[in-house]
KEDREN-603430 format. One line per field, with one value per residue: residue in three letters; residue number from 0; x, y, z of N, C-alpha, C in turn. Coordinates in Angstrom, 1 decimal. Layout:
BEGIN
r	[ALA, ...]
k	[NUM, ...]
n.X	[X, ...]
n.Y	[Y, ...]
n.Z	[Z, ...]
ca.X	[X, ...]
ca.Y	[Y, ...]
ca.Z	[Z, ...]
c.X	[X, ...]
c.Y	[Y, ...]
c.Z	[Z, ...]
! end
This chain:
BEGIN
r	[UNK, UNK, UNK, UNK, UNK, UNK, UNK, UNK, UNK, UNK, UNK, UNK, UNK, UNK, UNK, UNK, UNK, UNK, UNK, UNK, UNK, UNK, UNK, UNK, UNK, UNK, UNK, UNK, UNK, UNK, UNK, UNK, UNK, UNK, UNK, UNK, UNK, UNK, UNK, UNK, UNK, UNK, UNK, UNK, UNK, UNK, UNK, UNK, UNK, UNK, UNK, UNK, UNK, UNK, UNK, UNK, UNK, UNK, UNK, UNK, UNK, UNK, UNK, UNK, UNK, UNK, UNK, UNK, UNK, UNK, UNK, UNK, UNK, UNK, UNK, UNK, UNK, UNK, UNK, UNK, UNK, UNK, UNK, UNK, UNK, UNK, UNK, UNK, UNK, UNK, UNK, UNK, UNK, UNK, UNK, UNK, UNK, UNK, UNK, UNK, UNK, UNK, UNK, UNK, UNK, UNK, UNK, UNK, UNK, UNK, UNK, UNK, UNK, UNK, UNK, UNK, UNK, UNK, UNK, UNK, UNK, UNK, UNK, UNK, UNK, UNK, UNK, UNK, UNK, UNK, UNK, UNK, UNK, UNK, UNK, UNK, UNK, UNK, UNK, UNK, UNK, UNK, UNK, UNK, UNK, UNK, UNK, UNK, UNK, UNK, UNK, UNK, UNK, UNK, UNK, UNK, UNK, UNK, UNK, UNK, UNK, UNK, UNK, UNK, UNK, UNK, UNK, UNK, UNK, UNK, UNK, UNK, UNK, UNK, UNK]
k	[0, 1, 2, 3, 4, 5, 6, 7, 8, 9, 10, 11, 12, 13, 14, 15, 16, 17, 18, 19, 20, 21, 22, 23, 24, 25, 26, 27, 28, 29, 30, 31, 32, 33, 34, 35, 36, 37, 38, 39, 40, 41, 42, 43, 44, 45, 46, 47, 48, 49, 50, 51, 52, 53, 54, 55, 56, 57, 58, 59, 60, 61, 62, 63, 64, 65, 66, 67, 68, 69, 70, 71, 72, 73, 74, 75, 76, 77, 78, 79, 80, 81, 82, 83, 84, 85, 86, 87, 88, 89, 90, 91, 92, 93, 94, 95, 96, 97, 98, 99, 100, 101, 102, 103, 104, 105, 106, 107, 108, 109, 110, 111, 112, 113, 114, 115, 116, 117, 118, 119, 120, 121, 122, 123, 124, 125, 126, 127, 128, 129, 130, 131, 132, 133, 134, 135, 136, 137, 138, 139, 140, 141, 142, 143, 144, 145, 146, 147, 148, 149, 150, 151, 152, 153, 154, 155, 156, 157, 158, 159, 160, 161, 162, 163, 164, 165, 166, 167, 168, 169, 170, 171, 172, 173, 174]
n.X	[128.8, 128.1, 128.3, 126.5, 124.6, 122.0, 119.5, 117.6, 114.2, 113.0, 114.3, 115.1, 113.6, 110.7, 109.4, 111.0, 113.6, 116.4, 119.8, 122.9, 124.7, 123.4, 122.2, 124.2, 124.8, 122.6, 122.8, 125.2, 124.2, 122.5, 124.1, 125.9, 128.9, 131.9, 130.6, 129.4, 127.9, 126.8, 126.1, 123.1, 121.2, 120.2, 121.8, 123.4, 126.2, 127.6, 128.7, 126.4, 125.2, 123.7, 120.9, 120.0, 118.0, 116.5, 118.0, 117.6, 114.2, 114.9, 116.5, 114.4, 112.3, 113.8, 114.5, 112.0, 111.2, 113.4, 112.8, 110.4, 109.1, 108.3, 110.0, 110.5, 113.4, 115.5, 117.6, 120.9, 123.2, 126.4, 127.2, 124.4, 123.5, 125.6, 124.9, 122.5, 122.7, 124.5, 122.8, 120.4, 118.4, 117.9, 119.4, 121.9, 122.0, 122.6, 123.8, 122.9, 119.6, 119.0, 117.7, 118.0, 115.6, 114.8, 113.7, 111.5, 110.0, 109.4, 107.5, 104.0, 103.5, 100.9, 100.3, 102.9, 101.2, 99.1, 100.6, 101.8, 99.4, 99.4, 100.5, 103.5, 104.7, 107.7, 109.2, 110.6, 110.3, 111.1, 110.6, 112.9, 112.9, 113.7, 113.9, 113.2, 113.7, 114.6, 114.2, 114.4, 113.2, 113.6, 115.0, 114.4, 113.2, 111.5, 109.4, 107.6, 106.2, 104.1, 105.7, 104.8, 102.1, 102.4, 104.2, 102.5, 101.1, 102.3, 102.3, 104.6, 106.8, 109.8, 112.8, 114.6, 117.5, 119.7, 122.0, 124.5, 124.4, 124.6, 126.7, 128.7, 128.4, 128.6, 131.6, 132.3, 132.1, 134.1, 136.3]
n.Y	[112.2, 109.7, 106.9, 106.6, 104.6, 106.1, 106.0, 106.7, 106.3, 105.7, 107.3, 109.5, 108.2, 108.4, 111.6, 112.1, 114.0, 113.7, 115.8, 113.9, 115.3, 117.8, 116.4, 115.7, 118.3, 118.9, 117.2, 118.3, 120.6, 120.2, 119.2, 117.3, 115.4, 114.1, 113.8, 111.6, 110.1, 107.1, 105.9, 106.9, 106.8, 107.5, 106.8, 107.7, 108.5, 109.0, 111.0, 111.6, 114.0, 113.6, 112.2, 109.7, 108.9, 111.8, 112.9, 111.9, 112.4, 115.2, 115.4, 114.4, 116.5, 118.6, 117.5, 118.1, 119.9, 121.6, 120.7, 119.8, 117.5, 114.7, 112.4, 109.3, 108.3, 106.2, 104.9, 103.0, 101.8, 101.2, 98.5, 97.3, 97.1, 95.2, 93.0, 92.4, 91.6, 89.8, 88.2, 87.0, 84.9, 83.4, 82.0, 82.7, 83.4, 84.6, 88.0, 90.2, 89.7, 89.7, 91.0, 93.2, 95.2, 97.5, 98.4, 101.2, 100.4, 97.4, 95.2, 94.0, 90.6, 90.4, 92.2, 90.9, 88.0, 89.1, 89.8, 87.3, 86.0, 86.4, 85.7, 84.3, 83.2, 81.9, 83.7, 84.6, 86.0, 87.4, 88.7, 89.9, 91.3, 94.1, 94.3, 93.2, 90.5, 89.6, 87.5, 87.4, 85.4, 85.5, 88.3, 91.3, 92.8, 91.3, 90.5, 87.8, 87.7, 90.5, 93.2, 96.1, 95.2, 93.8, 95.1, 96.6, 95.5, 94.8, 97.3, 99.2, 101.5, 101.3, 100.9, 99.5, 97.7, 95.8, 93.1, 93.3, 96.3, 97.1, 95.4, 96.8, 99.6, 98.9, 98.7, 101.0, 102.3, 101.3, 102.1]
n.Z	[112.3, 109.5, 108.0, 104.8, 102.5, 100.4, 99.3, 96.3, 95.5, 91.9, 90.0, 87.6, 85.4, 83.1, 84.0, 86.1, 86.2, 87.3, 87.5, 88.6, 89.6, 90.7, 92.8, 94.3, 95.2, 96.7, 98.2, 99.9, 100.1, 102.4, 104.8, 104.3, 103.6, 102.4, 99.6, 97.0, 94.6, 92.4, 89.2, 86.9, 88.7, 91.3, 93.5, 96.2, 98.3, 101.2, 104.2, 106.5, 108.4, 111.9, 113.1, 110.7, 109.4, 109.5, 107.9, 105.9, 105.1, 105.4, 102.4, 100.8, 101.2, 100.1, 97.7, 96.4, 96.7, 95.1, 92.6, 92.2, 92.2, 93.9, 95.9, 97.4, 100.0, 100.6, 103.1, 104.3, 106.7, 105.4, 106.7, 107.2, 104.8, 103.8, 105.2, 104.3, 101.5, 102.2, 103.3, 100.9, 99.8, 97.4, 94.5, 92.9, 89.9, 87.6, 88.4, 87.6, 87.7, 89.8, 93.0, 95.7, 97.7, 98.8, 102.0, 103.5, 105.7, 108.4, 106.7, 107.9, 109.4, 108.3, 105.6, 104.8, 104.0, 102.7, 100.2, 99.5, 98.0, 95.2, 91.8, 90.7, 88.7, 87.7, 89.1, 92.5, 96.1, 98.8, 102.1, 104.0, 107.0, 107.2, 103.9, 100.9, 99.1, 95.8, 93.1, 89.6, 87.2, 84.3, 84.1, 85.2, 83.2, 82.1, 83.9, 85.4, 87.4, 89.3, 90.6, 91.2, 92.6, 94.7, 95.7, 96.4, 98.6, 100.1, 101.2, 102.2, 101.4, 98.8, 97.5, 94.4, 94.2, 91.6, 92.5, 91.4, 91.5, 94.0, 95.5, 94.0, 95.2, 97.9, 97.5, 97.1, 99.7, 100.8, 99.9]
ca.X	[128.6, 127.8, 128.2, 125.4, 124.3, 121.3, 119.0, 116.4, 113.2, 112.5, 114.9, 115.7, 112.8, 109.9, 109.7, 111.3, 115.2, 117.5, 121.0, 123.4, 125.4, 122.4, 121.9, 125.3, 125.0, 121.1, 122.8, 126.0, 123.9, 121.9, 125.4, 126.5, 130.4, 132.1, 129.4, 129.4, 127.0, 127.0, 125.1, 122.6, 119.4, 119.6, 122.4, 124.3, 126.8, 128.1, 128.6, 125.6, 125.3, 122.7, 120.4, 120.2, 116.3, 116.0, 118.5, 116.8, 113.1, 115.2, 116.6, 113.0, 111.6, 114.8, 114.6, 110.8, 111.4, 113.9, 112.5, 108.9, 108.5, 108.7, 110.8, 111.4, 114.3, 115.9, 119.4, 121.3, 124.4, 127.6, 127.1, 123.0, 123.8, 126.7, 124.3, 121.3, 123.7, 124.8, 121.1, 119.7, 117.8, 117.9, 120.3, 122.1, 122.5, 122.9, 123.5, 121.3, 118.4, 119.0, 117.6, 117.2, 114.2, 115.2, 112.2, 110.7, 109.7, 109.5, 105.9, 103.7, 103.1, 99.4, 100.6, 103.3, 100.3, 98.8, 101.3, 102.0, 98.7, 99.9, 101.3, 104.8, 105.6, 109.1, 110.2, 110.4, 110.7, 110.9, 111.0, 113.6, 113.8, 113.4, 114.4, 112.7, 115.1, 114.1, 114.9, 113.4, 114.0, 114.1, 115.3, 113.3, 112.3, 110.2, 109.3, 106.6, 105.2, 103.6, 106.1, 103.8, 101.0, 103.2, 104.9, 101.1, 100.1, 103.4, 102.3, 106.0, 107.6, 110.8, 113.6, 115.6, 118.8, 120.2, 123.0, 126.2, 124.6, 124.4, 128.1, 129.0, 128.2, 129.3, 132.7, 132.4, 132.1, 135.2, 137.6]
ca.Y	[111.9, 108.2, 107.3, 105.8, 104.2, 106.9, 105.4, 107.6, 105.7, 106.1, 108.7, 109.6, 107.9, 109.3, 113.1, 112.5, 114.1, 114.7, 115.0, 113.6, 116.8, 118.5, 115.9, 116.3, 119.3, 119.1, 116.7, 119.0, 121.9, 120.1, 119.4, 115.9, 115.1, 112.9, 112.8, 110.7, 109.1, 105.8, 105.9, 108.4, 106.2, 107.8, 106.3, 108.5, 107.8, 110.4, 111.1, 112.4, 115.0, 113.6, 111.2, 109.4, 109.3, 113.0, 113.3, 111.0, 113.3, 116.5, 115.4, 114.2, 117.7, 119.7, 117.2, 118.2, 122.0, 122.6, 119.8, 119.7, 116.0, 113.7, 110.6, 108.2, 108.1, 105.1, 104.8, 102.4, 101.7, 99.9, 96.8, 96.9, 96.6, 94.2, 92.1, 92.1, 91.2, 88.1, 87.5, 87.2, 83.7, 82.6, 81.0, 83.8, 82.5, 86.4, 89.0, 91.4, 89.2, 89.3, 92.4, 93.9, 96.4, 98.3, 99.4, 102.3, 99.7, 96.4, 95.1, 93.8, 89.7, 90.4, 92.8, 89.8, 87.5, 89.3, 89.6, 86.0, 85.1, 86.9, 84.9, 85.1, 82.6, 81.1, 84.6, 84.4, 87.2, 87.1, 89.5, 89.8, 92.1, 95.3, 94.2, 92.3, 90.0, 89.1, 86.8, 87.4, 83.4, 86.0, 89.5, 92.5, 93.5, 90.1, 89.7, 87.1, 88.5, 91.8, 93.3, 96.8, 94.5, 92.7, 95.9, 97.7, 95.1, 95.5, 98.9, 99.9, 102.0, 100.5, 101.3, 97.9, 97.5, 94.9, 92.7, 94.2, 97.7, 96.3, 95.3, 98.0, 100.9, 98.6, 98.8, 102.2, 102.8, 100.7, 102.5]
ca.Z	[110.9, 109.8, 106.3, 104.7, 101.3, 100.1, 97.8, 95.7, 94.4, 90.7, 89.8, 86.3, 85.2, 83.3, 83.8, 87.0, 85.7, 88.4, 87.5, 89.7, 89.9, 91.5, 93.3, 95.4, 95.5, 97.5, 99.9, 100.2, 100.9, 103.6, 105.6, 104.0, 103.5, 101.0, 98.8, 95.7, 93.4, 91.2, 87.8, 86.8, 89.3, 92.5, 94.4, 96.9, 99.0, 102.0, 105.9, 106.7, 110.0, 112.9, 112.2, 108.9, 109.4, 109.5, 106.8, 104.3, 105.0, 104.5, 101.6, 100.1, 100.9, 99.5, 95.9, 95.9, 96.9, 94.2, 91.4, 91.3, 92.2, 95.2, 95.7, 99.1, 100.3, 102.0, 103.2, 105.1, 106.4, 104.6, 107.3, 106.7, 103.3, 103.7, 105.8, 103.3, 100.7, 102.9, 103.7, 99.7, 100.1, 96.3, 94.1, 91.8, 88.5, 86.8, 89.3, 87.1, 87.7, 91.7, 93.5, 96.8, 97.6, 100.7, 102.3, 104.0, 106.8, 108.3, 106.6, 108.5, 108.9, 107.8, 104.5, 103.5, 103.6, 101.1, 98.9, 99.0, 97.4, 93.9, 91.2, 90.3, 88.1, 88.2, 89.9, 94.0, 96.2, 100.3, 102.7, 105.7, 108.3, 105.6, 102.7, 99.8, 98.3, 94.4, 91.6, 88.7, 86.4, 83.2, 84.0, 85.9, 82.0, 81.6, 84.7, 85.7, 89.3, 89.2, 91.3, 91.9, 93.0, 95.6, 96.7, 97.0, 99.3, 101.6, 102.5, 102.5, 100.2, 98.9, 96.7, 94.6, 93.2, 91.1, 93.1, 90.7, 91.9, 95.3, 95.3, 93.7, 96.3, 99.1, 97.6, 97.1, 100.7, 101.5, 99.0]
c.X	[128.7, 127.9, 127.2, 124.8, 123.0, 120.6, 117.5, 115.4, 112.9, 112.7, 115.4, 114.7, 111.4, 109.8, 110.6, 113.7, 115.9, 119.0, 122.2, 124.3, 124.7, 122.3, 122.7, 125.1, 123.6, 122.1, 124.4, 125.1, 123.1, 123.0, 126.2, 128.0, 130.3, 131.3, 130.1, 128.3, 127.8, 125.9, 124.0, 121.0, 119.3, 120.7, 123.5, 125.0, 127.8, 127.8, 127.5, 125.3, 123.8, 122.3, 120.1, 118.8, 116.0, 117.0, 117.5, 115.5, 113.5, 115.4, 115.4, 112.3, 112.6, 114.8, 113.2, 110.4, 112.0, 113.2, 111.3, 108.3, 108.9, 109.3, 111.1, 112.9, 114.6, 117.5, 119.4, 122.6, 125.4, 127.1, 125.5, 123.1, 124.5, 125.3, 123.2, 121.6, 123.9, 123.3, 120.0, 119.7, 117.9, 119.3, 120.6, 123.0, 123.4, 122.8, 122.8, 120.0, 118.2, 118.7, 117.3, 116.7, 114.6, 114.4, 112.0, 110.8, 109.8, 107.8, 105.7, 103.1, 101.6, 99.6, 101.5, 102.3, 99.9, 99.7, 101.7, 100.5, 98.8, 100.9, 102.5, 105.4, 106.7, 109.7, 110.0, 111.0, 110.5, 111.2, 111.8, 113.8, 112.9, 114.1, 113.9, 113.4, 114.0, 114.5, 114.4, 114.3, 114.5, 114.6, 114.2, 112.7, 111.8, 110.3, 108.1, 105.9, 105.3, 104.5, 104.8, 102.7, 101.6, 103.6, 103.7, 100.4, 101.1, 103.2, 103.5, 106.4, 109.1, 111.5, 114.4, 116.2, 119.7, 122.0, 124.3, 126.0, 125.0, 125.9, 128.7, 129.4, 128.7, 130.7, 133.1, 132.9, 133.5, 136.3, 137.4]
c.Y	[110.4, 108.4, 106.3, 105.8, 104.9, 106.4, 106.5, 106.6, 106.7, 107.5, 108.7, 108.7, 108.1, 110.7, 113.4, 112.7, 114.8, 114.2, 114.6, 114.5, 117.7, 117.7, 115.5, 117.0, 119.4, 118.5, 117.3, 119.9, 121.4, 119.0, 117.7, 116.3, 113.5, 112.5, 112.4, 110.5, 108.0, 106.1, 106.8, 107.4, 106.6, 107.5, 107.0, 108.1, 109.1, 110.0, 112.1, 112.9, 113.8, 112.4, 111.0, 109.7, 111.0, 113.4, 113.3, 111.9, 114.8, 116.4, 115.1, 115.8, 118.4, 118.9, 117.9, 119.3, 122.8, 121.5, 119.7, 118.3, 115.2, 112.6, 110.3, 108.6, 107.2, 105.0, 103.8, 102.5, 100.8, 98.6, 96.3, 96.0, 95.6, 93.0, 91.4, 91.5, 90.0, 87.5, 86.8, 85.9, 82.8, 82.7, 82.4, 83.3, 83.7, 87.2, 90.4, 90.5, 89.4, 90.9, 92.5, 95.3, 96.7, 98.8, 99.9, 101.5, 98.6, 95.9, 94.5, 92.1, 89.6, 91.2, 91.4, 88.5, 87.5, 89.5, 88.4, 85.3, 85.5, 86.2, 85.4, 84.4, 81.9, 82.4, 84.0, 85.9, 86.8, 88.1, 89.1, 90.7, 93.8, 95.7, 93.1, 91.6, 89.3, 88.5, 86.6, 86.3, 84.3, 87.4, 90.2, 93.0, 92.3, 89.4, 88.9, 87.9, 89.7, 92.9, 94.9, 96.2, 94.2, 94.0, 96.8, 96.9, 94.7, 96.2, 99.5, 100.4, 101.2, 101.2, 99.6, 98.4, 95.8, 94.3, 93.0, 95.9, 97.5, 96.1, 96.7, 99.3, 100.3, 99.2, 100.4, 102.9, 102.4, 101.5, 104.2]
c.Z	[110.8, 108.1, 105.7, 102.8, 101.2, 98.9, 97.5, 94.7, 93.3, 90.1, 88.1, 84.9, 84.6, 83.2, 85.3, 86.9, 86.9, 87.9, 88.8, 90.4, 91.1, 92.6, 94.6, 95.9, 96.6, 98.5, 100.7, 101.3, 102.3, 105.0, 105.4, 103.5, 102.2, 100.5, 97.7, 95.2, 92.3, 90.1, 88.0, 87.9, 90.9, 93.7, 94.9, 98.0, 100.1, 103.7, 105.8, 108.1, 110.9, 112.6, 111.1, 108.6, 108.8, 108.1, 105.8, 104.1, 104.5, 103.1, 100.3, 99.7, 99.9, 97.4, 95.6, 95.8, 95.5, 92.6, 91.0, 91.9, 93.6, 95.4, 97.2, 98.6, 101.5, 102.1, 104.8, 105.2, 105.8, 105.0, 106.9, 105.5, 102.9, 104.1, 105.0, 102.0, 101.0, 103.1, 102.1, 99.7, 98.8, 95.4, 93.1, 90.6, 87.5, 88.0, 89.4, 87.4, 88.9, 92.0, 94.9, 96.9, 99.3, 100.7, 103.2, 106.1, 107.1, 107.9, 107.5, 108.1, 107.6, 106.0, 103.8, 103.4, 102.5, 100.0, 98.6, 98.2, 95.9, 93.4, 91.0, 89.3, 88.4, 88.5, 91.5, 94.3, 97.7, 100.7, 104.2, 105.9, 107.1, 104.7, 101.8, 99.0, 97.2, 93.7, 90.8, 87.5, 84.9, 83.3, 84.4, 84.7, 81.4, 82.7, 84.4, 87.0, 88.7, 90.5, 92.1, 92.6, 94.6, 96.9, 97.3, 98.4, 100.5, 102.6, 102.6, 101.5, 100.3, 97.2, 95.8, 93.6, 92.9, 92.5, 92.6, 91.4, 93.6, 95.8, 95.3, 94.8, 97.8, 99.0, 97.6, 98.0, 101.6, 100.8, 98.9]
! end
């Protein structure tokens, strides 16, 4: 068992209502320990049996088996997360403004290319390693950069959380 920060893209969102109750309970029944959740968006926190990989795809099929709808799943571990955290390249003025996008994969030079020819305004965003670090100059609800645009031309799926959620679930995993 390994314990690993569980992130669910675009959950609670739309028609996509998972409660987080349920949402234990999926990664109980598919043989996870000490689960938890933070706030109703997706974020699970648990020892998960084997590999985390094969977790994270069970868990996709089992939300889509019993809910109707599909969601990524990305999970890392505490130190990932510690590290990506230590790694966030811009200046954090508001730590709701600050995001990391944990993704699916590592893009490819030629994908962040293209996404660097897309305006952004006075946002910035960079990718390290596989993680998209963000700073949006007014808040993710007026942003400047088209972030769908940016993340279509990645090629990766990706999950982001504000740097207080970010925090947050680290400590989670320490206490």
């Amino acid at each position: 068992m390994s314990t690993r920060i569980v992130l669910l893209r675009a959950v609670n969102v739309g028609g996509a209502q998972l409660p987080m109750a349920q949402l234990r309970a999926i990664a109980t029944e598919l043989g996870a320990s000490d689960v938890s959740t933070y706030i109703a968006s997706g974020n699970l926190i648990a020892d998960v049996p084997g590999d985390p990989a094969t977790f994270d795809r069970a868990l996709e099929r089992a939300v889509e088996q019993q809910l109707g709808f599909f969601r990524d799943v990305i999970s890392r571990s505490p130190e990932q997360v510690r590290a990506a955290l230590e790694a966030h390249p811009f200046e954090v003025t508001e730590p709701k403004f600050s995001y990391v996008s944990f993704l699916s994969a590592e893009p490819t030079p030629a994908a962040i290319a293209k996404a660097e020819t897309f305006e952004t305004g006075d946002d910035q965003w960079r990718v390290i390693g596989t993680e998209m670090h963000i700073r949006y100059a007014n808040g993710a609800g007026r942003p400047d950069m088209k972030s769908d645009s940016i993340g279509r031309a990645l090629k990766v799926s990706g999950t982001a959380r504000n740097l207080n959620t970010v925090r947050k679930l680290l400590a989670l995993t320490e206490g």
